[in-house]
C-alpha positions in Angstrom: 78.8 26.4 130.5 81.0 29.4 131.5 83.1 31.2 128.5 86.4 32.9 128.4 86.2 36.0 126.2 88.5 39.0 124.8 92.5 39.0 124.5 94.3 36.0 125.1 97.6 38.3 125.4 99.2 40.0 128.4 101.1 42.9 126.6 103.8 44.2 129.3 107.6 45.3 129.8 110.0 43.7 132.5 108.8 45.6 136.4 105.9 47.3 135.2 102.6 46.5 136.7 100.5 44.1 135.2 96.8 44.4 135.3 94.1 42.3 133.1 90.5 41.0 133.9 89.6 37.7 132.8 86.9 38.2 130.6 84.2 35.7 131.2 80.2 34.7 131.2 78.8 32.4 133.4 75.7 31.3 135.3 75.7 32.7 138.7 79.3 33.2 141.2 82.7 32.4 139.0 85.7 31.2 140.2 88.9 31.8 138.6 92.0 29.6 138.8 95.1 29.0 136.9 97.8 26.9 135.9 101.1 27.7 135.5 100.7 31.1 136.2 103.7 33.3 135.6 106.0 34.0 138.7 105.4 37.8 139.9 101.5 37.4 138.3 98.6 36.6 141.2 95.0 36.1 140.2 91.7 36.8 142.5 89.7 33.8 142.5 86.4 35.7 142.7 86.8 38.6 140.5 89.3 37.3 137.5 91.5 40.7 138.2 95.5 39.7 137.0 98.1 41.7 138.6 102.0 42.1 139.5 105.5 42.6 138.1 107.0 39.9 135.2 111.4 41.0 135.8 112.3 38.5 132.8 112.0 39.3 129.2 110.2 36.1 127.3 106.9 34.2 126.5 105.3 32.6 129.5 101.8 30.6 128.5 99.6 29.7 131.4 95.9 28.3 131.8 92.8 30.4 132.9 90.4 28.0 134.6 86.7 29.9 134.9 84.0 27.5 136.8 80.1 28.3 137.4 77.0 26.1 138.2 76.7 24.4 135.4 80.8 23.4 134.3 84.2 24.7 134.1 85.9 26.8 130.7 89.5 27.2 130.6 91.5 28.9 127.8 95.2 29.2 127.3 96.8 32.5 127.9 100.1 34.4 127.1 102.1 37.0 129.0 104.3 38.3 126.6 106.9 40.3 127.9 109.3 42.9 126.7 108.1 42.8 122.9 105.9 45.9 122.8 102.6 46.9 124.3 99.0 46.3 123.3 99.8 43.0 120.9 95.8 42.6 120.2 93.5 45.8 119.3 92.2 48.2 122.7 88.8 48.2 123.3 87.2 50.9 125.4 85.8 53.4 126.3 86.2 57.3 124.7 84.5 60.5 125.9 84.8 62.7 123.1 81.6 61.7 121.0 79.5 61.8 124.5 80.5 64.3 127.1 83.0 66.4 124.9 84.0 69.8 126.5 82.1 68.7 129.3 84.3 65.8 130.4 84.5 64.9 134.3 85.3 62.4 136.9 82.0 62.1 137.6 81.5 61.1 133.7 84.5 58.7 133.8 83.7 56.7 136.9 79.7 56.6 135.5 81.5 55.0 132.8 83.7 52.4 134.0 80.7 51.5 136.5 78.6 50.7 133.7 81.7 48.9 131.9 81.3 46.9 135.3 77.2 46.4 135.7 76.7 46.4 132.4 79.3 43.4 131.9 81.4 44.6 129.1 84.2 44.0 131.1 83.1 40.2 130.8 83.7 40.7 127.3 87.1 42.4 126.5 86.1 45.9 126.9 89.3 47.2 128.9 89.8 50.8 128.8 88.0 54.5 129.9 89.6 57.0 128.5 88.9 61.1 128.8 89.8 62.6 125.7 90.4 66.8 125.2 88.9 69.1 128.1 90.0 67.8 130.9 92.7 70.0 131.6 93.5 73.2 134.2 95.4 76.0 132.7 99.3 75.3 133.5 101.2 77.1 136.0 104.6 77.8 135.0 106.9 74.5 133.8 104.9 72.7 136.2 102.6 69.5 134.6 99.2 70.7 133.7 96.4 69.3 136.2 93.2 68.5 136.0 90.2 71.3 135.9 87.6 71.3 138.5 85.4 68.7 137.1 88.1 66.3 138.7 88.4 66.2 142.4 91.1 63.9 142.5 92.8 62.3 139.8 94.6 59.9 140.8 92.2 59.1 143.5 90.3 58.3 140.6 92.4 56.0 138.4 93.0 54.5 141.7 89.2 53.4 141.8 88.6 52.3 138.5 91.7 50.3 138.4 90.5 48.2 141.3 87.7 47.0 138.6 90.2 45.6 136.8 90.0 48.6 134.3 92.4 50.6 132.3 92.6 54.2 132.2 93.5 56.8 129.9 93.7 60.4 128.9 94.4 63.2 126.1 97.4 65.5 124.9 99.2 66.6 122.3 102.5 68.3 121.4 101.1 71.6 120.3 101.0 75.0 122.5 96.7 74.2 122.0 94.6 71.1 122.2 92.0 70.9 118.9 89.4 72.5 121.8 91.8 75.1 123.2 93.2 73.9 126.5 97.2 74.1 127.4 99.1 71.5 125.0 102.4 69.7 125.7 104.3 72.4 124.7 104.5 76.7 125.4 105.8 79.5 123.6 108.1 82.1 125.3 105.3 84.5 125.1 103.1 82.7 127.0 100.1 85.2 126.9 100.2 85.0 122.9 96.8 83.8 121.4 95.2 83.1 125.3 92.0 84.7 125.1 90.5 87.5 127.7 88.2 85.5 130.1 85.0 87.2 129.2 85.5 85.8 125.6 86.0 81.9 126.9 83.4 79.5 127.0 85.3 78.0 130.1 87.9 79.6 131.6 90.6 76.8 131.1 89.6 76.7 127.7 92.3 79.6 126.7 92.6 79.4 123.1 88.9 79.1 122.2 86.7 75.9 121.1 88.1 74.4 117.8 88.8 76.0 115.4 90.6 78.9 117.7 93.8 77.0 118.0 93.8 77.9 114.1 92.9 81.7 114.5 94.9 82.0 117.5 98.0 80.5 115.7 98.7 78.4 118.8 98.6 74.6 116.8 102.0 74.3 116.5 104.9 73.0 118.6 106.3 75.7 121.1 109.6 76.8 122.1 109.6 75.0 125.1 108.7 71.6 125.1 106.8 69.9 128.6 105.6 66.9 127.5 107.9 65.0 129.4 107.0 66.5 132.6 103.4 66.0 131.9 104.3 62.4 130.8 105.7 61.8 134.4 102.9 63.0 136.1 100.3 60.7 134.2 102.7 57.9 135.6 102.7 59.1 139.0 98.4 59.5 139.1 98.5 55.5 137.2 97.0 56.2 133.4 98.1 53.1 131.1 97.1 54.7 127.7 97.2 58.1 126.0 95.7 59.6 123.0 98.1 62.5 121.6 96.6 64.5 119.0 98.5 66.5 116.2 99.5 66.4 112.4 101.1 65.7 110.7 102.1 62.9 113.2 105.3 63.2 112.0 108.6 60.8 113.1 110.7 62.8 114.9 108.3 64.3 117.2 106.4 60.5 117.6 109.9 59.5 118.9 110.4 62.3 121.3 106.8 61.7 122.7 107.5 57.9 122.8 110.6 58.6 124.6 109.3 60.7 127.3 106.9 57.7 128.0 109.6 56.0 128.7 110.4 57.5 131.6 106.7 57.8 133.6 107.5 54.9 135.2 104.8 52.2 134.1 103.8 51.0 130.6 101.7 53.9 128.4 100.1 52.5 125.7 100.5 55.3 122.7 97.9 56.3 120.1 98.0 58.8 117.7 95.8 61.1 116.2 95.1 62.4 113.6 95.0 61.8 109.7 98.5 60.0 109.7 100.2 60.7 106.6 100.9 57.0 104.6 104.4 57.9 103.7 105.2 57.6 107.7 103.9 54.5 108.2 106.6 51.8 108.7 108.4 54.7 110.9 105.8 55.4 112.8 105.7 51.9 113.9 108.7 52.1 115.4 107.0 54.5 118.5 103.4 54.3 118.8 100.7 51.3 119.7 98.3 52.9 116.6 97.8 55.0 114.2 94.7 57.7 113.2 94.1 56.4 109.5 91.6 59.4 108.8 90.3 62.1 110.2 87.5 62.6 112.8 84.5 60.2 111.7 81.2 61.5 111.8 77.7 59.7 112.3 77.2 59.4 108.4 77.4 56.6 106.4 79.6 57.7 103.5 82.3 58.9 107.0 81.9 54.9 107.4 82.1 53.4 104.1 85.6 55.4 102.9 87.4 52.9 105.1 86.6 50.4 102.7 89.3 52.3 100.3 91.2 54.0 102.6 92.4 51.0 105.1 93.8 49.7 101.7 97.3 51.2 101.6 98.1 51.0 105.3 97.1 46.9 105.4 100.5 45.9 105.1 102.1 48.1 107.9 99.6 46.3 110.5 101.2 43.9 113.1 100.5 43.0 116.3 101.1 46.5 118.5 100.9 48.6 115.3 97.0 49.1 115.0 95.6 50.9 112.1 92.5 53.1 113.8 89.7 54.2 111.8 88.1 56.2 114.7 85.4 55.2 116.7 82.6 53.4 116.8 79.4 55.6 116.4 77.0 53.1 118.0 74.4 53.8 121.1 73.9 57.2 122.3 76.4 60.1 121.4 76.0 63.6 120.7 77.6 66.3 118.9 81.8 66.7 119.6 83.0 70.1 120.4 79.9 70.9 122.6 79.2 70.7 126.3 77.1 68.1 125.6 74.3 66.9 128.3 71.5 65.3 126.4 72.6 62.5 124.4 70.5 61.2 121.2 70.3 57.8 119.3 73.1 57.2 116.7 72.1 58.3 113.3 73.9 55.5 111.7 71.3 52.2 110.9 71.4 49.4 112.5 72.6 48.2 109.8 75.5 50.5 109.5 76.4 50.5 112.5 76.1 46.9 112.2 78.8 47.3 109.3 81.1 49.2 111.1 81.4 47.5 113.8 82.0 44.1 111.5 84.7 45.5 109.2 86.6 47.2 112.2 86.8 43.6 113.9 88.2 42.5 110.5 91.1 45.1 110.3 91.7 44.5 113.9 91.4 47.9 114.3 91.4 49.5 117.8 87.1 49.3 119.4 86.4 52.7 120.6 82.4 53.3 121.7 81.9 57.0 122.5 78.1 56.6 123.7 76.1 57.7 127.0 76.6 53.9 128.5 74.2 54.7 131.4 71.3 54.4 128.3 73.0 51.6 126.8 70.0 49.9 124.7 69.3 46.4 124.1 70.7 46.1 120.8 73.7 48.4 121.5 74.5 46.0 124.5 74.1 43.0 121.7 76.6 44.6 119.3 78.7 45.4 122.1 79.0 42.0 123.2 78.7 39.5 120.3 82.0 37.7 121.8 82.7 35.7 118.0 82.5 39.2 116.3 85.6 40.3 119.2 87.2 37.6 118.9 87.6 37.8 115.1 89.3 41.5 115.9 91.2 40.5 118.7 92.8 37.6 117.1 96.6 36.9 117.6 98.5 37.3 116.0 96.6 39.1 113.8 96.7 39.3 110.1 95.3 41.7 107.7 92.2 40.9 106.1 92.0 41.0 102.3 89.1 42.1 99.5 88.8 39.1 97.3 86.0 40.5 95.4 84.1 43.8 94.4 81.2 43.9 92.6 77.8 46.2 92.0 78.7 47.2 95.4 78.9 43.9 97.3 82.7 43.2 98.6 83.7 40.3 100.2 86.8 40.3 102.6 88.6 37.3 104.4 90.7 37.5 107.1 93.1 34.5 108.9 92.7 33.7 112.0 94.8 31.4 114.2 94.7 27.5 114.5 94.0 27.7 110.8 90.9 29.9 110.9 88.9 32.0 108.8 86.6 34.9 108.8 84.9 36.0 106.1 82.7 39.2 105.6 80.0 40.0 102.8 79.4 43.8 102.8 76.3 45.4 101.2 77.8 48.8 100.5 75.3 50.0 97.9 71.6 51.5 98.7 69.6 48.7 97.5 69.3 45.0 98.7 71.1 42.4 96.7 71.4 38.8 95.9 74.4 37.2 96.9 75.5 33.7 96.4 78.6 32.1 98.5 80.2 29.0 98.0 82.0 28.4 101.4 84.2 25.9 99.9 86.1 28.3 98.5 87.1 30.4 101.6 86.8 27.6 104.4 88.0 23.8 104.8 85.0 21.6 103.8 86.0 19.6 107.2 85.3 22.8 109.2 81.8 24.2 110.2 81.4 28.1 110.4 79.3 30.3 112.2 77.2 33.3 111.1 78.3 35.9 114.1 75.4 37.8 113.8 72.7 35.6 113.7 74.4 32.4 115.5 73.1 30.4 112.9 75.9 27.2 112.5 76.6 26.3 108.3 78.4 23.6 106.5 81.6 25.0 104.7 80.8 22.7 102.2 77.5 24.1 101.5 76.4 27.3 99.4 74.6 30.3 100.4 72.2 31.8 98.6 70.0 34.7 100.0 69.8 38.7 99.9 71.7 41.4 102.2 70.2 44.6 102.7 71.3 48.0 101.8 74.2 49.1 104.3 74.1 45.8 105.6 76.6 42.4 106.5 77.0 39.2 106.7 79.8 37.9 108.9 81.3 34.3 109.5 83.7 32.5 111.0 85.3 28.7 111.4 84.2 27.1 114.9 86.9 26.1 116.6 
């Protein structure tokens, strides 16, 4: 039988364009259809791809319909419109942990090709996304272009759209990206802090690789602000998301960025980076799709388990288009960031870490950012990548915060509610040795339901106990069937 995966939501405001791909499996050709399909919204039988203009403000619920060989799947849907953007987590797509300084159409279309052959479009994975180094050096007030790694930008967006993919890109306020490339912003003296050309590694990379921003004294909001003009012309080539990298992401400035989006003519979906300070939380709400909990992760495991104490104080700011982001998910192949990085090597992390990570991101809801090479996309990266009950547990709506019910010699156990009266529950190993775990399902899940253990696909009484060992680093994760 066919299955409908990934967001059930359609996040939009009135006369923007709509796009979303029907996630779904099947055997052999699908066909899509639909039921009370929202007026403006059209859907392409063969490929799933959702597109058009909702004018009206409002809920409007309407029926997928997927069909193979062997039965039909249908799942009910909601565009919600005018209420904010991104109501359930992104998942995509991120080039900084891969390609780095190095960053390139050709690297971005390799991408959302193997987002396409690869099939994790089929389950929920929406969005490529360059992060820094794309960028040419700006010419006078105009908005900065891309370098010569991009032939044609909007061309581009263009093409990957038409897979029924999202597409975004980098900036930040400052006169200097983190890796040295023109900001959002300039200083009267424009040649202050620019570099001579013999001393950059490329020549659009003006201020130096990170940390040169910091000797050059160029991270820091100059005295003409440009954003806005770059924020129109990200409209004009079609992006839908943008990462925009600073701190302390402070309120005012969030507003002012939010408010230039405003104006590129299409929904931007906005996510900060980096290190958001706690005290800003509830106002930075008010402007941006997520928020940069920490700063850059790293392929270690103690980079991994800190989110287990720092997620704690942010929980109750999360809401449905107010993501808490812990960074990205160090799975597959990556390499080293700030690098022009052409050989990419086997995450460090375990499987079993990475295992983790990916478990207890799905239970804050937390944005799903891969960073690996996904034209060497191994069998069990492709397995993590598309366990469909571990995505649906993050991209439950409307989400709720998960809580830690228990901590003990290591072992903590989190549940998290899901909707139609759901549960998820995780067991987390975060000491080095293998335990002994006993869990009594009755006490997190209705006797009268059965659950599921998402990683192993293994079906359980909830009225039944568990008793077994979890190995260092490692996790259990289950949820009710529905």
């Amino acid at each position: 039988m066919p299955r409908i995966n990934g967001s059930r939501v359609i996040a939009a405001n009135p006369n923007n364009p709509i796009l979303f791909k029907v996630p779904a499996c099947g055997q052999g050709k699908l066909h899509f259809s639909s039921i009370d399909l929202p007026t403006g919204l059209s859907l392409d039988s063969q490929t799933g791809i959702i597109q058009g203009v909702i004018t009206q403000k409002g809920e409007f619920p309407f029926t997928v319909v997927v069909e193979d060989e062997c039965g039909k799947a249908r799942r009910e849907l909601i565009a919600i419109i005018g209420k904010g953007l991104c109501l359930t987590p992104f998942m995509g797509w991120n080039s900084w942990y891969c390609h780095s300084e190095l960053i390139s159409e050709q690297a971005m279309r390799d991408a959302a090709r193997c987002f396409v052959e690869k099939d994790l479009i089929n389950h929920g994975w929406t969005y490529v996304n360059m992060d820094d180094c794309w960028q040419a050096i700006r010419q006078g007030d105009s908005p900065i272009q891309a370098n010569s790694r991009f032939h044609d930008i909007k061309t581009m967006v263009k093409d990957i759209h038409a897979f029924g993919i999202k597409v975004g890109i980098y900036s930040t306020p400052w006169v200097s990206t983190y890796a040295g490339f023109n900001g959002g912003s300039v200083l009267h003296n424009r040649a202050f802090g620019v570099l001579p050309e013999t001393e950059r590694l490329q020549i659009d990379q003006i201020y130096g690789r990170w940390p040169g921003l910091e000797k050059q004294k160029v991270n820091l909001i100059g005295d003409r602000w440009l954003f806005d003009v770059d924020a129109k012309q990200w409209g004009a080539w079609g992006f839908d998301f943008v990462k925009v990298d600073w701190l302390p992401n402070d309120i005012p400035t969030t507003k002012r960025i939010y408010q230039d989006l405003q104006q590129a003519g299409r929904d931007i979906v906005l996510s900060l980076s980096n290190n958001a300070p706690i005290e800003n939380a509830e106002g930075l709400a008010n402007y941006c799709n997520s928020v940069r909990t920490t700063s850059d992760i790293q392929a270690n495991w103690s980079l991994v388990v800190r989110n287990f104490e720092q997620q704690q104080p942010w929980l109750p700011f999360m809401r449905p288009g107010y993501w808490l982001d812990p960074d990205m998910l160090l799975v597959g192949n990556i390499a080293k960031p700030n690098q022009q990085n052409t050989v990419f090597l086997p995450s460090p992390l375990t499987q079993a870490e990475q295992r983790t990570q990916i478990s207890f991101w799905a239970m804050l809801s937390a944005p799903l950012l891969i960073s690996c090479d996904l034209t060497q996309l191994d069998e069990f990266t492709y397995h993590l990548l598309t366990n469909d009950d571990v995505i649906d547990i993050n991209q439950d709506y409307p989400a709720q915060a998960p809580i830690r019910v228990s901590q003990k010699n290591g072992i903590e156990i989190w549940t998290k509610s899901l909707h139609n009266q759901g549960v998820a529950l995780g067991v987390f190993n975060l000491s080095d040795e293998t335990r002994s775990i006993e869990i009594d399902f009755a006490r997190y899940f209705d006797k009268e339901n059965d659950i599921l253990n998402v990683w192993t696909q293994q079906k359980l009484d909830a009225s039944s106990e568990l008793r077994c060992e979890i190995s260092a680093h490692d996790v259990l994760l289950f949820k009710t069937t529905i």
